[in-house]
C-alpha positions in Angstrom: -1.6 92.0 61.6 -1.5 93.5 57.9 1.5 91.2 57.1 -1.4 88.0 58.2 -4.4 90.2 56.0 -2.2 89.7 52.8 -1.5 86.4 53.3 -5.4 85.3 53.3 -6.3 87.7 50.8 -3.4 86.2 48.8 -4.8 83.0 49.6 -8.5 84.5 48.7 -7.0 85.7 45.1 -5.8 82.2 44.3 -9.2 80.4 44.8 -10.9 83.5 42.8 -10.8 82.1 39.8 -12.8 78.6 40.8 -15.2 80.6 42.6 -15.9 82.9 40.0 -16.2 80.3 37.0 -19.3 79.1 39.4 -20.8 82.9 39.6 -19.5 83.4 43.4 -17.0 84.9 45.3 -15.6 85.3 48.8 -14.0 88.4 50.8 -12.1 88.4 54.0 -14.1 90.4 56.7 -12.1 90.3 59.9 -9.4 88.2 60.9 -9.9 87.6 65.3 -7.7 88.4 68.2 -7.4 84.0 68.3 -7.0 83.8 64.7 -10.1 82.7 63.1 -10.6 84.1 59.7 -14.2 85.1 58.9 -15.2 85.8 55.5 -18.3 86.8 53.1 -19.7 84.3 50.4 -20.9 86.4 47.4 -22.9 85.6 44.7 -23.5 81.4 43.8 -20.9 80.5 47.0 -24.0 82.3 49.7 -26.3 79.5 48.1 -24.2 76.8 47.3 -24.1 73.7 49.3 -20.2 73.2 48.5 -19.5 76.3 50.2 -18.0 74.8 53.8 -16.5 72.5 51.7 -14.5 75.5 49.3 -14.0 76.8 52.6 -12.1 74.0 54.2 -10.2 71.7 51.5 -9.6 75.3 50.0 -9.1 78.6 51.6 -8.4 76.6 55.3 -6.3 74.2 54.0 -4.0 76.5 52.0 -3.7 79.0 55.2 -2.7 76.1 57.5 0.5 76.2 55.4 1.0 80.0 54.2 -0.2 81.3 57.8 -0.2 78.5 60.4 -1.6 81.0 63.0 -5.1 80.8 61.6 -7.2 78.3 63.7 -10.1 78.1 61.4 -11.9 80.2 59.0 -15.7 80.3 59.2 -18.3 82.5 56.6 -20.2 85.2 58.4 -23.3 87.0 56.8 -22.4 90.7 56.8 -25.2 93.1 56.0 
């Protein structure tokens, strides 16, 4: 599963940039047994009502074609 971690933090590293121009950030948490991603907003992305969007038209739609395994990815709030 490491070779599937590098592909969504590769796919994490890309978006950084646009995510950190707004004051936020992501990270991968934990990627599931049936391939859903889950991953922590930081910073602006926690508050930010664009957030499911970022997370879908960006970080979702770029793994449906670097890693087609992932179902979905979803944010989780990790203490």
């Amino acid at each position: 599963m490491m070779k599937l971690k590098e592909k969504v933090n590769h796919a994490i590293d890309n978006l950084r940039p646009y995510l950190n121009n707004d004051g936020g950030d992501m990270e991968l948490v934990d990627i599931t047994e049936d391939y859903v991603v889950h991953v922590k907003l930081l910073g602006a992305c926690q508050e930010c009502s664009m957030s499911k969007m970022t997370i879908k038209a960006g970080l979702e739609e770029t793994l449906k074609i670097t890693a087609p395994e992932i179902v979905k990815v979803v944010a989780v709030e990790v203490d």
